[in-house]
N, C-alpha and C positions, 0 to 999 in steps of 0.2 A: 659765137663761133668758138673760140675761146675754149669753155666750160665743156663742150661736144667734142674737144680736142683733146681734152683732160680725160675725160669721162673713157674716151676712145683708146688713150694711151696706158689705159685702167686696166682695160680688160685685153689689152695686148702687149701685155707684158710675161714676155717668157720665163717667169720663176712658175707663174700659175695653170701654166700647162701639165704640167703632171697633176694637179689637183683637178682639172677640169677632164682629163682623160681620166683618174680614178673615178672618179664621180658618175661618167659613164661605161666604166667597164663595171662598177658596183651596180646600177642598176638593169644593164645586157643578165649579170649573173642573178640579180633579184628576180628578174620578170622573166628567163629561163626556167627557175625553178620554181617558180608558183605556178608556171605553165607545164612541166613537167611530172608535179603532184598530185596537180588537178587533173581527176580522172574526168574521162570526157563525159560518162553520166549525168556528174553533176552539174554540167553547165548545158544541159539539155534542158530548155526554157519550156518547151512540150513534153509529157509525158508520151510513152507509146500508147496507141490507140487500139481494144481491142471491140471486137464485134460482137457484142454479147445479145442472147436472144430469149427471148423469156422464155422459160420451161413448156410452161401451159401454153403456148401460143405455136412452139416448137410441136408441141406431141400431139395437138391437133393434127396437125399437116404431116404431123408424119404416119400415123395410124391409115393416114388418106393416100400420103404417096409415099410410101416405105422405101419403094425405089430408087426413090430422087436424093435418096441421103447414107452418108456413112454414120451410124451414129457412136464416136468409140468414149471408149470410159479409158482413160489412164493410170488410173491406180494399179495397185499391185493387183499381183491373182488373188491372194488372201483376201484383200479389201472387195473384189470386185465380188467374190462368191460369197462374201458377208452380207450384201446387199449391194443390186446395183439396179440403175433404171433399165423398165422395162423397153426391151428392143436395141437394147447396147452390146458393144463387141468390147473384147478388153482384147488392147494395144497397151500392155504397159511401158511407161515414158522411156524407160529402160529401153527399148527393144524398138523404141520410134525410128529412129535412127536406121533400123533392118528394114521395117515395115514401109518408110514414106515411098520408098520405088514401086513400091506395089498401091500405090494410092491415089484416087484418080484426081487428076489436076483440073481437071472442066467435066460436065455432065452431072456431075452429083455433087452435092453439098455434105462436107464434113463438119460435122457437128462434137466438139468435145464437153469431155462432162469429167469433173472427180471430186474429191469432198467439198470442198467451197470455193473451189475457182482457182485457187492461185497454182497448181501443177496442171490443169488445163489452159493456163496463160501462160506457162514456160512451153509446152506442145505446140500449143498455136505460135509464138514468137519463132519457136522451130522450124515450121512448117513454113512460116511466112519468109522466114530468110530461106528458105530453099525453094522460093519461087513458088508455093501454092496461095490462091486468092479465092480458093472456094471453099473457105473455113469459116467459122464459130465457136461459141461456147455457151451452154450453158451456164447462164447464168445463177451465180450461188452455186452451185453444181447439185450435188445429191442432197444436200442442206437442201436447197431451192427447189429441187426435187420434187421431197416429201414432204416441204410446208405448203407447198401446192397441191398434195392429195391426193399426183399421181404415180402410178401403182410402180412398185419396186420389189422384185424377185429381190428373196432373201433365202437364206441356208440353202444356196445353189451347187453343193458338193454332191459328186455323183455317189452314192450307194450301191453298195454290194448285197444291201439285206433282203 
């Protein structure tokens, strides 16, 4: 009882009060600012999930039901008239932002495409946080494309000659 009494009168002694509050006011200000630094990205344990669909598997069904789908290409107009798959609309990403009010939210399936995927995954993360759930992409995009063998309008610039 004794030694419990020592021990007790140890750690209640008021010279070591200022040191047991610094002690936690240095750690309140340590674990504020590594929570403050840390962007919340990186403490995202999931990555975002996108809905990717394979080309070939896409242009089947769409050749079949043209109707049931938007199919849009996001690149620029340059890129899109240099070549773009066949049966796509160019919405450049630019202009998404105009375009999504006029874009249907159920009945048809939006389908994006642009050179390998990753500005048709900023479109789609777009479109998702504005409440659309009836999207995709193109997987690889125009890459995935044309190493699957289907057909791609190219030098689609209109003529005067």
């Amino acid at each position: 009882m004794e030694s419990s009494m020592k021990a007790s009168k140890k750690f209640n002694n008021p010279k070591l009060y200022p040191l047991f509050l610094s002690i936690f006011v240095l750690g309140v200000l340590i674990s504020s600012t590594i929570i403050y630094l840390t962007p919340l990205k990186n403490i995202a344990l999931v990555s975002p999930s996108i809905n990717d669909v394979d080309p070939t598997i896409f242009y089947e069904d769409f050749k079949e039901n043209s109707d049931d789908y938007i199919f849009i290409d996001v690149r620029s107009p340059n890129e899109y008239f240099k070549a773009h798959a066949e049966g796509s609309i160019n919405i450049p990403i630019h202009l998404l932002s105009v375009e999504k009010d006029r874009l249907p939210r159920k009945g048809k399936e939006i389908v994006l495409i642009c050179t390998g995927g990753a500005l048709a995954g900023v479109a789609y993360h777009y479109l998702e946080h504005h409440g659309f759930s009836n999207i995709k992409r193109s997987a690889n995009g125009i890459r995935g494309w044309g190493d699957a063998g289907l057909p791609l309008v190219e030098d689609s610039w209109y003529s005067f000659n």
